[in-house]
PDB file with one MODEL, atoms N, CA, C and O in Angstrom:
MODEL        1
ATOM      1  N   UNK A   1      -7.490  -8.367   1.321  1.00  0.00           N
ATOM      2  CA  UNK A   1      -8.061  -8.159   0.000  1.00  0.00           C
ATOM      3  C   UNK A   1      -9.430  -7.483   0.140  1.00  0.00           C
ATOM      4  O   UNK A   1     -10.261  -7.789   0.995  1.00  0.00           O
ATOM      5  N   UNK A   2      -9.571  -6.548  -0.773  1.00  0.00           N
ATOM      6  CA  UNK A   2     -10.803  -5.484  -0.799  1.00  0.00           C
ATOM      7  C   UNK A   2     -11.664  -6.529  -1.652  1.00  0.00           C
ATOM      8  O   UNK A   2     -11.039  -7.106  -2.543  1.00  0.00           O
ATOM      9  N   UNK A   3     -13.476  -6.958  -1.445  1.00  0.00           N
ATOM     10  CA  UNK A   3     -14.200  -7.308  -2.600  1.00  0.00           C
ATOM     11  C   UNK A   3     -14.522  -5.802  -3.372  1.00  0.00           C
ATOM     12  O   UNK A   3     -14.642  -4.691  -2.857  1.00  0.00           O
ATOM     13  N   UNK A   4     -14.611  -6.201  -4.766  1.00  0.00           N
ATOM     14  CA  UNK A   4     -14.775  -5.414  -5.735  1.00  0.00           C
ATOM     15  C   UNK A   4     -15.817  -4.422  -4.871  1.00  0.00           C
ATOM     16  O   UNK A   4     -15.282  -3.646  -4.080  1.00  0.00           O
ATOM     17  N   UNK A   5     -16.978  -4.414  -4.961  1.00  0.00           N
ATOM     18  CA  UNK A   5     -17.820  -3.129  -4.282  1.00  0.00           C
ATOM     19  C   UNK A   5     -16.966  -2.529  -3.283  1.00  0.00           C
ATOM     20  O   UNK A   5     -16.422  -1.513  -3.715  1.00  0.00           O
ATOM     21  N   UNK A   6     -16.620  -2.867  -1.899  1.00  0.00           N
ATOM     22  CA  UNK A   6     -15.654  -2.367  -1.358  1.00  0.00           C
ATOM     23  C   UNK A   6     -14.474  -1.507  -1.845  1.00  0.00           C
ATOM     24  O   UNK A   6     -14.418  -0.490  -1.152  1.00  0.00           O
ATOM     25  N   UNK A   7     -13.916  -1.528  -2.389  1.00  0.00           N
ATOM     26  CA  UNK A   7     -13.150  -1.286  -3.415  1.00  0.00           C
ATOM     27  C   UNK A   7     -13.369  -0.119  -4.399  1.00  0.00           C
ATOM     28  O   UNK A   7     -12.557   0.651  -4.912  1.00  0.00           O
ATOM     29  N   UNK A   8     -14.866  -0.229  -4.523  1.00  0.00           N
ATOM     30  CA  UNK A   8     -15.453   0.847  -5.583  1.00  0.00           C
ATOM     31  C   UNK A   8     -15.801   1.708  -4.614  1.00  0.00           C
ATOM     32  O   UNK A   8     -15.125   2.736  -4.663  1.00  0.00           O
ATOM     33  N   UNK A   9     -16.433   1.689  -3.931  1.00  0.00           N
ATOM     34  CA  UNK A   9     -16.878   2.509  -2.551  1.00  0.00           C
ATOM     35  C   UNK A   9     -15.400   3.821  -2.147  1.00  0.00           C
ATOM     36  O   UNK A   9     -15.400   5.051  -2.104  1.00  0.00           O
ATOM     37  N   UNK A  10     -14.249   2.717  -1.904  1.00  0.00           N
ATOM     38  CA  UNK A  10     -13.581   3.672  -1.326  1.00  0.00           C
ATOM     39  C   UNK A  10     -12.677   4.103  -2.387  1.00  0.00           C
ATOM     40  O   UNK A  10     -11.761   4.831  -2.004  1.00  0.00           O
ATOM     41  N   UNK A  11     -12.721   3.802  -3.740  1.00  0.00           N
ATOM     42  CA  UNK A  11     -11.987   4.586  -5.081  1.00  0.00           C
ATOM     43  C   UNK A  11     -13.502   6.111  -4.841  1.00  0.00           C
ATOM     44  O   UNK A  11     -13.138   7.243  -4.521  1.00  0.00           O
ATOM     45  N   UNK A  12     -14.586   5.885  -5.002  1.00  0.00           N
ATOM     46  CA  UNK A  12     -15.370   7.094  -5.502  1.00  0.00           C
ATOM     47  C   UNK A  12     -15.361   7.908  -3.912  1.00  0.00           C
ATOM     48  O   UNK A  12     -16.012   8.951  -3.980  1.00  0.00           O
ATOM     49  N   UNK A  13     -14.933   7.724  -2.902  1.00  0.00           N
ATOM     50  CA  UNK A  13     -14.672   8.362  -1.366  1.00  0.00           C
ATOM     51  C   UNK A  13     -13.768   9.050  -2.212  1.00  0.00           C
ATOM     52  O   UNK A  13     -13.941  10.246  -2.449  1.00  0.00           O
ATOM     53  N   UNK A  14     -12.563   8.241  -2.820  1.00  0.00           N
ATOM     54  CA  UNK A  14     -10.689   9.038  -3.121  1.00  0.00           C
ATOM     55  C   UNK A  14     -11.295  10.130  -4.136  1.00  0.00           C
ATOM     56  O   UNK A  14     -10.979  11.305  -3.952  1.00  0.00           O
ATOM     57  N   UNK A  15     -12.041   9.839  -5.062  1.00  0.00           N
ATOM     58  CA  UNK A  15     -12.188  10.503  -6.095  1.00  0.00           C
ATOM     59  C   UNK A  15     -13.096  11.724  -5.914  1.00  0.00           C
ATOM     60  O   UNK A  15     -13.037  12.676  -6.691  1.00  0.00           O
ATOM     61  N   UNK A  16     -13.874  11.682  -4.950  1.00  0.00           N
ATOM     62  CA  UNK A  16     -14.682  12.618  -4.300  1.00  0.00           C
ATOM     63  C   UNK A  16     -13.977  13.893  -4.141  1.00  0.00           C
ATOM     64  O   UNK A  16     -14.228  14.963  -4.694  1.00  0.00           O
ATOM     65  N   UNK A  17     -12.722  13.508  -2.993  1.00  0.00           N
ATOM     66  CA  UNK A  17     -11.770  14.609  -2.556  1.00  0.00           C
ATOM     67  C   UNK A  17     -12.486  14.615  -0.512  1.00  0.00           C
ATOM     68  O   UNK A  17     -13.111  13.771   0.130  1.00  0.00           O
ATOM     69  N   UNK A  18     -12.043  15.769  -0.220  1.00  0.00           N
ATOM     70  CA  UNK A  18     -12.318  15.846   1.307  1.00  0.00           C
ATOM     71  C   UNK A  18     -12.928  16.887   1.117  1.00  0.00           C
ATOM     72  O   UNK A  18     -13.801  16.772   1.977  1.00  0.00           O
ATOM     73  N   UNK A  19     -13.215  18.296   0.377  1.00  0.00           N
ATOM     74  CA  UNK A  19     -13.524  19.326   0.595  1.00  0.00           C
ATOM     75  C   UNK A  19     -15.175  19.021   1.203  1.00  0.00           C
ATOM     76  O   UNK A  19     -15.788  19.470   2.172  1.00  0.00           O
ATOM     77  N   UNK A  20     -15.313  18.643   0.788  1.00  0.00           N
ATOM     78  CA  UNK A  20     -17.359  18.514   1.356  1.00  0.00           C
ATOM     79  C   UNK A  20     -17.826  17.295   1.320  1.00  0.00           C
ATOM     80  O   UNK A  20     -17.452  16.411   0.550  1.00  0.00           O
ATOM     81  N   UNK A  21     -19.086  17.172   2.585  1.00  0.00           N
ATOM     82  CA  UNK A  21     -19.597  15.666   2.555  1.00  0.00           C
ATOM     83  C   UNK A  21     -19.989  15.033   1.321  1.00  0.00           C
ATOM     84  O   UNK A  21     -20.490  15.686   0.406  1.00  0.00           O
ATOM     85  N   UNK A  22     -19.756  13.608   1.243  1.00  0.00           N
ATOM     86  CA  UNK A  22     -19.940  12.745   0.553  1.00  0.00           C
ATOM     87  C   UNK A  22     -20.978  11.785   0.755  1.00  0.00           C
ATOM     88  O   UNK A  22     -20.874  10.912   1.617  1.00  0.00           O
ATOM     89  N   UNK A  23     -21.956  11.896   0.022  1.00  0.00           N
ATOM     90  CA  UNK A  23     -23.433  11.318   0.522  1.00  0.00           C
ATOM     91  C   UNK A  23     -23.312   9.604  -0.287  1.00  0.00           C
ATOM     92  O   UNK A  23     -22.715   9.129  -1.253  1.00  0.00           O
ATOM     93  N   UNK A  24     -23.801   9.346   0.261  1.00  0.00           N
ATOM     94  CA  UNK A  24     -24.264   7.885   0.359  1.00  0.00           C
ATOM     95  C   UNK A  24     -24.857   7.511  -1.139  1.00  0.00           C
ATOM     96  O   UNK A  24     -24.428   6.473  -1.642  1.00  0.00           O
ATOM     97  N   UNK A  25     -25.956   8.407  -1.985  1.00  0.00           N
ATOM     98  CA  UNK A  25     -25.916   8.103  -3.116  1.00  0.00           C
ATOM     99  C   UNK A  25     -24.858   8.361  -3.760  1.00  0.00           C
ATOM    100  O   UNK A  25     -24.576   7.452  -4.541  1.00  0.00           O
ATOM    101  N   UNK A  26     -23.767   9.674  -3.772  1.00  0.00           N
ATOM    102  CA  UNK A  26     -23.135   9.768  -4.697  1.00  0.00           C
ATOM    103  C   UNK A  26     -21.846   8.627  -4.623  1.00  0.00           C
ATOM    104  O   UNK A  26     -21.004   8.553  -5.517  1.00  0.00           O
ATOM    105  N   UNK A  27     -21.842   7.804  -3.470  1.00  0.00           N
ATOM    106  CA  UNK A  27     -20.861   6.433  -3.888  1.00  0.00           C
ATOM    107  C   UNK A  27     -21.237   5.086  -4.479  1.00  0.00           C
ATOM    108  O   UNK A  27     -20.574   4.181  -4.985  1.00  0.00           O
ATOM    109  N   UNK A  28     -23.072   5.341  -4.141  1.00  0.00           N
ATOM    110  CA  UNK A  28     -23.304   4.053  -4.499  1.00  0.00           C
ATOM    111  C   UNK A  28     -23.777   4.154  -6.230  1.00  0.00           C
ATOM    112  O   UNK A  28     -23.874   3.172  -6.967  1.00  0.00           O
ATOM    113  N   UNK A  29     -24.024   5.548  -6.625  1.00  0.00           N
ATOM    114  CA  UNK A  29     -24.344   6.135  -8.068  1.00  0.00           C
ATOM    115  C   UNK A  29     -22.674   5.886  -8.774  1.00  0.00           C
ATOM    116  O   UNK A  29     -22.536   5.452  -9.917  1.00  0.00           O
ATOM    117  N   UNK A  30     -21.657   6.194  -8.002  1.00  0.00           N
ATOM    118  CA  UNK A  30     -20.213   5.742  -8.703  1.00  0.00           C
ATOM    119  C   UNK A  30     -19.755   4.333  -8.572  1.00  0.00           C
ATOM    120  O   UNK A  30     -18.792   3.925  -9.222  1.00  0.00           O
ATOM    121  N   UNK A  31     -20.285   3.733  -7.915  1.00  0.00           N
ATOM    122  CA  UNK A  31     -19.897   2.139  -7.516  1.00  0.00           C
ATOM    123  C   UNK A  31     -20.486   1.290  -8.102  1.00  0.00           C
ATOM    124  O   UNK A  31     -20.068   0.169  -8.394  1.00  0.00           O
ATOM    125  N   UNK A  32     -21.691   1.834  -8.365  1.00  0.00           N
ATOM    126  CA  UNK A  32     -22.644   0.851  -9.553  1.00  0.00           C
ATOM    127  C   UNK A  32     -23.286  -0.462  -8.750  1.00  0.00           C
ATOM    128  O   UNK A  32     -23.501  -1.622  -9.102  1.00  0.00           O
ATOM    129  N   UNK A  33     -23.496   0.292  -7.464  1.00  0.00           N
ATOM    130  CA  UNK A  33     -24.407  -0.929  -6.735  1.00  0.00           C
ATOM    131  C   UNK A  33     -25.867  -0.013  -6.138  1.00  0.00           C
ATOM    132  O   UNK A  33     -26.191   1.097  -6.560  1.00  0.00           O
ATOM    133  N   UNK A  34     -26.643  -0.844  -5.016  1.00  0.00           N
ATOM    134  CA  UNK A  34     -27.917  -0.469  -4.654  1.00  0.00           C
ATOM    135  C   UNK A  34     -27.318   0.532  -3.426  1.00  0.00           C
ATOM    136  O   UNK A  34     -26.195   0.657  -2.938  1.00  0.00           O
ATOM    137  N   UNK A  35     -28.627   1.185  -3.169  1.00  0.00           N
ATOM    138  CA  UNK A  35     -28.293   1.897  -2.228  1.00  0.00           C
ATOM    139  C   UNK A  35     -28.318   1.293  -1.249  1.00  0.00           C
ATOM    140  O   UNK A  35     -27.285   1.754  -0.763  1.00  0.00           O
ATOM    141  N   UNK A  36     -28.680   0.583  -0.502  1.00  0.00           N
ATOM    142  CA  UNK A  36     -29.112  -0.250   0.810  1.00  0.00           C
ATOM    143  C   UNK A  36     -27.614  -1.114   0.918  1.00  0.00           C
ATOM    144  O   UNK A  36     -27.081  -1.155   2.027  1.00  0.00           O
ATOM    145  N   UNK A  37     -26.881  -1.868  -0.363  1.00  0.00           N
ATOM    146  CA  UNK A  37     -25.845  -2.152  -0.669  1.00  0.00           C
ATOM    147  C   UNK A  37     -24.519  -1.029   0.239  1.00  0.00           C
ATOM    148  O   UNK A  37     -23.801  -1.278   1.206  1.00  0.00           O
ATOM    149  N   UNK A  38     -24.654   0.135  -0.561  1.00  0.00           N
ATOM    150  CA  UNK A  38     -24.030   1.068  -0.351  1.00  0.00           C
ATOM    151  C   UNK A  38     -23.772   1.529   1.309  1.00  0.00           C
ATOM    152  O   UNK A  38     -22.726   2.003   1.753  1.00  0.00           O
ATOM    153  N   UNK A  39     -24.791   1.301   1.931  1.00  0.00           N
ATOM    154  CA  UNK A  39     -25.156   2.229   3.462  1.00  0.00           C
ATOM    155  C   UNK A  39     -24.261   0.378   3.820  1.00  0.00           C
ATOM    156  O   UNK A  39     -23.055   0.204   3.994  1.00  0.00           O
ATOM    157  N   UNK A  40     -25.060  -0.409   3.826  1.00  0.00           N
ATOM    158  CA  UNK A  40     -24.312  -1.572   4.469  1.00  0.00           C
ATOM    159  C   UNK A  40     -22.400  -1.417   4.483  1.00  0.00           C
ATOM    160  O   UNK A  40     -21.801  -1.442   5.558  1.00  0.00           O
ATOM    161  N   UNK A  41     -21.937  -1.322   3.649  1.00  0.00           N
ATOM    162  CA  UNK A  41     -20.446  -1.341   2.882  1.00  0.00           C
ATOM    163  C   UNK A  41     -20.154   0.081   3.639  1.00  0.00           C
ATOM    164  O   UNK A  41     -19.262   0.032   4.486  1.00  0.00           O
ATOM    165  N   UNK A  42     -20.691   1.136   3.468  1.00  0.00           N
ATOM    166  CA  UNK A  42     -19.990   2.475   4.643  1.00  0.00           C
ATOM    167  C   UNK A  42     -20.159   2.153   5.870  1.00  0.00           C
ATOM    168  O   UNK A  42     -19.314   2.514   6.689  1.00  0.00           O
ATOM    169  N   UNK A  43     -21.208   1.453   6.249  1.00  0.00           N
ATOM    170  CA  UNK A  43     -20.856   1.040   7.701  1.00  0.00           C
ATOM    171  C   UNK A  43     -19.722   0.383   8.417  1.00  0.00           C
ATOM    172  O   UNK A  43     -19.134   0.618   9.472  1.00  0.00           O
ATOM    173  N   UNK A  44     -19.623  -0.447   7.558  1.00  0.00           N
ATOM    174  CA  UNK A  44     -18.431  -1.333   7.653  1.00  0.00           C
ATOM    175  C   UNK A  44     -17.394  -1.022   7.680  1.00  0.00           C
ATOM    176  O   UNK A  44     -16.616  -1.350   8.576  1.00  0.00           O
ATOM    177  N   UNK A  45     -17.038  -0.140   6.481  1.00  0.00           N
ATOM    178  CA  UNK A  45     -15.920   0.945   6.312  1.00  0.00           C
ATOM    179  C   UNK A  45     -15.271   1.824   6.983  1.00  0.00           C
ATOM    180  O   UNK A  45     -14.163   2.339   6.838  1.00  0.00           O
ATOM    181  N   UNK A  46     -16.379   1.972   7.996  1.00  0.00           N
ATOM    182  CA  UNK A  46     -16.399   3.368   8.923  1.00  0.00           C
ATOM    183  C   UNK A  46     -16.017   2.246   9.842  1.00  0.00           C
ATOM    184  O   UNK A  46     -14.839   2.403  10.163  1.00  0.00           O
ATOM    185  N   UNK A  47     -16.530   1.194  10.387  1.00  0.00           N
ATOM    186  CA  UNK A  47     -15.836   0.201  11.402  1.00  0.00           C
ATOM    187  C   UNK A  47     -14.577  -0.109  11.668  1.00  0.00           C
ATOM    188  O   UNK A  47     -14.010  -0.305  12.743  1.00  0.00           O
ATOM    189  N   UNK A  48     -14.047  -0.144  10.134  1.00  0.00           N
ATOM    190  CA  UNK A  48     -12.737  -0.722  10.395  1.00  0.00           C
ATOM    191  C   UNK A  48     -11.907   0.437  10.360  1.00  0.00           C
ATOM    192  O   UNK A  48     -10.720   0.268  10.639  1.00  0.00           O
ATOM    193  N   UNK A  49     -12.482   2.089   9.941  1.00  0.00           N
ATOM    194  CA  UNK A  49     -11.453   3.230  10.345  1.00  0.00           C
ATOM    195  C   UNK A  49     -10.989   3.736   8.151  1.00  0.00           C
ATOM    196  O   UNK A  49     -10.164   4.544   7.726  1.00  0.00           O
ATOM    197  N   UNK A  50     -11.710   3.055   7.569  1.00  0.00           N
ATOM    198  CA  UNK A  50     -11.250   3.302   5.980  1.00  0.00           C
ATOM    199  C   UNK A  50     -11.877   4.542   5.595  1.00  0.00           C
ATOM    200  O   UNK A  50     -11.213   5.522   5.257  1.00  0.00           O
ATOM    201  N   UNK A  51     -13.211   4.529   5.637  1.00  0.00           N
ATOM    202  CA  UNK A  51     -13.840   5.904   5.949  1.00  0.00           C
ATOM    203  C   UNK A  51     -14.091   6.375   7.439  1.00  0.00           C
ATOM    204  O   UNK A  51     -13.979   5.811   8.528  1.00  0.00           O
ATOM    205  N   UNK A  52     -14.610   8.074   6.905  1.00  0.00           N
ATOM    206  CA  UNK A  52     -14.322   8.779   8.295  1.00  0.00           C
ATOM    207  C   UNK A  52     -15.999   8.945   8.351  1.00  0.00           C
ATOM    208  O   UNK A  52     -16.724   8.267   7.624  1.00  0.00           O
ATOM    209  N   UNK A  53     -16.534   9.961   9.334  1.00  0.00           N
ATOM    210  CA  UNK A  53     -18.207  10.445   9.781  1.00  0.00           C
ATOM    211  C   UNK A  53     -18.922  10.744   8.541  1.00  0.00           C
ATOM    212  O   UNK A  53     -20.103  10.511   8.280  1.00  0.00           O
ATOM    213  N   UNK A  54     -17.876  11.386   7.699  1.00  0.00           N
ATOM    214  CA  UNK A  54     -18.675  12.426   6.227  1.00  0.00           C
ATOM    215  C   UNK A  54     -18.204  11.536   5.208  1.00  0.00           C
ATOM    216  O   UNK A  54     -18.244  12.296   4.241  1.00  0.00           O
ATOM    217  N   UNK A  55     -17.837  10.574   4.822  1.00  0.00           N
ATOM    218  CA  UNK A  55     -17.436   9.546   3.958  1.00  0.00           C
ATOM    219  C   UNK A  55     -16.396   9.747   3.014  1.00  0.00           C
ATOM    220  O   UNK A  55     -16.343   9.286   1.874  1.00  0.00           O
ATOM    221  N   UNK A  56     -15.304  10.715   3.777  1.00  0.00           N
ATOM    222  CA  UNK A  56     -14.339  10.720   3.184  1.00  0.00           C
ATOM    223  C   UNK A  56     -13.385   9.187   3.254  1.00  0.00           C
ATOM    224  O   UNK A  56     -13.560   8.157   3.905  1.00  0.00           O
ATOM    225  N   UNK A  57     -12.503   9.531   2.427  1.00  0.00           N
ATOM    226  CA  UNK A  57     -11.477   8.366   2.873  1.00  0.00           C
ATOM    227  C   UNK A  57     -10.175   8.549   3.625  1.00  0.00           C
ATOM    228  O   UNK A  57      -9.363   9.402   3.265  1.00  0.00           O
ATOM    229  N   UNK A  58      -9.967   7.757   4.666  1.00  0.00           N
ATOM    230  CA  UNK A  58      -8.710   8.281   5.661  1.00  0.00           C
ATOM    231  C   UNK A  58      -7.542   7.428   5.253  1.00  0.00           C
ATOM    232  O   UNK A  58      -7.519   6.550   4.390  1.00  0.00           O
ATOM    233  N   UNK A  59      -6.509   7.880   6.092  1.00  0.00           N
ATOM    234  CA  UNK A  59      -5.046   7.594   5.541  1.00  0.00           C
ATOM    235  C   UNK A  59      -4.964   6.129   5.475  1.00  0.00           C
ATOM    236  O   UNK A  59      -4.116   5.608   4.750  1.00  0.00           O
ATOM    237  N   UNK A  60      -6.032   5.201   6.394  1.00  0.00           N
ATOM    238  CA  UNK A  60      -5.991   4.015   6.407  1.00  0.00           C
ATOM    239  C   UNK A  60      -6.350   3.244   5.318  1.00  0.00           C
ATOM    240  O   UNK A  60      -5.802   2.243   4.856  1.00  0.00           O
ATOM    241  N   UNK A  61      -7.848   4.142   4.786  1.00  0.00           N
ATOM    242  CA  UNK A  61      -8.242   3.980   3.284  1.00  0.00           C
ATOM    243  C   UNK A  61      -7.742   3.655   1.963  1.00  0.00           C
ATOM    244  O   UNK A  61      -8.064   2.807   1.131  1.00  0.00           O
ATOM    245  N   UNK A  62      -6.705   4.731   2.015  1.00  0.00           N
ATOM    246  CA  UNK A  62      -5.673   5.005   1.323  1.00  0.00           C
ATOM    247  C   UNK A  62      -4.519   3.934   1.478  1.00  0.00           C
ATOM    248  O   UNK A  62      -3.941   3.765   0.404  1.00  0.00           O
ATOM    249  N   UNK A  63      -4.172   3.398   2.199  1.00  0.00           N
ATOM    250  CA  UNK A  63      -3.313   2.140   2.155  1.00  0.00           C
ATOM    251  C   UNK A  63      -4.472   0.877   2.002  1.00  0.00           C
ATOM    252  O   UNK A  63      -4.158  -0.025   1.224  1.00  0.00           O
ATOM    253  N   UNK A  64      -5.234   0.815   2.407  1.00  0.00           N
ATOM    254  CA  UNK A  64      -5.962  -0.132   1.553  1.00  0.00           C
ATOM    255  C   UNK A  64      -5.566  -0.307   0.139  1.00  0.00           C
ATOM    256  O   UNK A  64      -4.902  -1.304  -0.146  1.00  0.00           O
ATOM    257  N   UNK A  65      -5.866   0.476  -0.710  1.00  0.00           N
ATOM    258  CA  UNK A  65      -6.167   1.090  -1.866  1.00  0.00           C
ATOM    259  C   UNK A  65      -4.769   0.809  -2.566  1.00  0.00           C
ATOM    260  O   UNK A  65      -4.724   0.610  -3.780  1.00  0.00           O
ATOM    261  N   UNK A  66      -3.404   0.797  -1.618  1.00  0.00           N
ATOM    262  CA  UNK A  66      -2.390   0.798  -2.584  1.00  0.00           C
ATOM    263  C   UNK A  66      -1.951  -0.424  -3.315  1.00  0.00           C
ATOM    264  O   UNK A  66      -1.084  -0.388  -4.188  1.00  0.00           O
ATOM    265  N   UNK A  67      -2.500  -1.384  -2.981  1.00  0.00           N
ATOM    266  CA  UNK A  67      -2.057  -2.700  -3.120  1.00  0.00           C
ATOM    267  C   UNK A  67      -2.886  -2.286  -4.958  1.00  0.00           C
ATOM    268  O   UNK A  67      -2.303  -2.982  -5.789  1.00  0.00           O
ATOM    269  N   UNK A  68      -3.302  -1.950  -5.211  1.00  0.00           N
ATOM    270  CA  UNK A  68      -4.576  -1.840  -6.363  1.00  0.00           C
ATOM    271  C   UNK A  68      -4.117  -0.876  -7.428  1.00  0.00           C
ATOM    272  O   UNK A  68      -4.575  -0.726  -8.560  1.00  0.00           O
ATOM    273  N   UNK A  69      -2.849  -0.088  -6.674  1.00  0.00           N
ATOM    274  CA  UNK A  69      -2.459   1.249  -7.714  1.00  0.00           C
ATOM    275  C   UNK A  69      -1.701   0.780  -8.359  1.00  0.00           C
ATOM    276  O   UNK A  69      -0.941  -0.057  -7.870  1.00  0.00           O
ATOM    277  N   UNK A  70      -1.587   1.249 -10.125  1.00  0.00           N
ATOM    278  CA  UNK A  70      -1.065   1.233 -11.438  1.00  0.00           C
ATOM    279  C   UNK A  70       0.232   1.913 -11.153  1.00  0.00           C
ATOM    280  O   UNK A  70       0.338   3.137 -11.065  1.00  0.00           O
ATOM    281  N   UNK A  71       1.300   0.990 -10.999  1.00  0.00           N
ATOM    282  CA  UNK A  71       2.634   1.426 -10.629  1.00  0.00           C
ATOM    283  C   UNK A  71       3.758   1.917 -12.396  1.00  0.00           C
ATOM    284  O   UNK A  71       4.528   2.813 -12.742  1.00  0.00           O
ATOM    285  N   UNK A  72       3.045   0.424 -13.106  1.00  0.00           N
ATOM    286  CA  UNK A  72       4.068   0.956 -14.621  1.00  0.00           C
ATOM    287  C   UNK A  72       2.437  -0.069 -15.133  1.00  0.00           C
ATOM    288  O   UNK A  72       1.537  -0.831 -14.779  1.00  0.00           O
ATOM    289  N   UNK A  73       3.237   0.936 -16.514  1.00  0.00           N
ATOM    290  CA  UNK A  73       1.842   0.828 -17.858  1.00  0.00           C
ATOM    291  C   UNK A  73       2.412   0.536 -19.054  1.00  0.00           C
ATOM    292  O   UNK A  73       3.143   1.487 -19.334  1.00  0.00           O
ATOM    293  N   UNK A  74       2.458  -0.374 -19.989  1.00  0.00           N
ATOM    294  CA  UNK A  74       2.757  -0.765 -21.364  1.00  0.00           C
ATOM    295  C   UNK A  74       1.636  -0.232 -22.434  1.00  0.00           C
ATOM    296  O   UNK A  74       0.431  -0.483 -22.437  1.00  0.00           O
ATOM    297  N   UNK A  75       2.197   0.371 -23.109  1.00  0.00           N
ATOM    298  CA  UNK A  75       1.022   1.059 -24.327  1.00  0.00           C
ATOM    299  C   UNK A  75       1.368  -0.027 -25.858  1.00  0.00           C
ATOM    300  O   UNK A  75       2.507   0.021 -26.322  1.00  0.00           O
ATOM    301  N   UNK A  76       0.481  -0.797 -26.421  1.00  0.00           N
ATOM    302  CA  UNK A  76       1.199  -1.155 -27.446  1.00  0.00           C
ATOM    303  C   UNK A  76      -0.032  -0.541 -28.942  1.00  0.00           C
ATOM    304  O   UNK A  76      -1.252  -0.490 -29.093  1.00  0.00           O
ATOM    305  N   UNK A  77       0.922  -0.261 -29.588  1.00  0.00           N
ATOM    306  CA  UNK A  77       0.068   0.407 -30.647  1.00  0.00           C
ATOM    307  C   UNK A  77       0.317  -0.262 -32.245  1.00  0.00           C
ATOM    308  O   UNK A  77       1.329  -0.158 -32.937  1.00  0.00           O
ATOM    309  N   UNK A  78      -0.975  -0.982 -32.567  1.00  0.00           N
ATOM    310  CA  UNK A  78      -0.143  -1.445 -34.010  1.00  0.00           C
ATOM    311  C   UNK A  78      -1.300  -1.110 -35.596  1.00  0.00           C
ATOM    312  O   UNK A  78      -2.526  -1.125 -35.709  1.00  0.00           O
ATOM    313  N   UNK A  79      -0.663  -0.954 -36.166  1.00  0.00           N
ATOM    314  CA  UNK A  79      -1.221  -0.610 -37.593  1.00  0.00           C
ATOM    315  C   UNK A  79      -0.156   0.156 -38.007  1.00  0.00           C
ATOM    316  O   UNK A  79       0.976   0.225 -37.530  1.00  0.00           O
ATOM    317  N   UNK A  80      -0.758   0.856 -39.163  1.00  0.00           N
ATOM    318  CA  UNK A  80       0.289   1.144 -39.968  1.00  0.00           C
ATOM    319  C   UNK A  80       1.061   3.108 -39.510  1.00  0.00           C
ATOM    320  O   UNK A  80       2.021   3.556 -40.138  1.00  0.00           O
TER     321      UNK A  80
ENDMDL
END
């Protein structure tokens, strides 16, 4: 199980994309935590192989992440 920051960290890595580095504020500015927060949590990340050197997210990341994905969606709509 991912804790929520964790979690947010490596959704704004996915959402980033791979084309260019991914800096350290712009995950902890999408994650909605501190920066010092932020550098702690990529370290870690990068430990266990979820992120890569430039803070993308790797294939390992990405199975993290699936346990969390919106497989089916119910819309209910009421008034007139």
């Amino acid at each position: 199980m991912l804790s929520k920051d964790r979690f947010n960290i490596l959704y704004e890595a996915w959402r980033a994309g791979r084309e260019k580095p991914v800096t350290q504020r712009t995950l902890c500015e999408g994650a909605g935590i501190s920066l010092g927060k932020a550098n702690r949590l990529v370290n870690e990340l990068r430990q266990e192989g979820l992120l890569d050197g430039k803070n993308h997210i790797t294939d390992s990341g990405l199975n993290a992440l699936e346990p969390y994905r919106v497989k089916r969606a119910i819309f209910i709509a009421a008034g007139f």
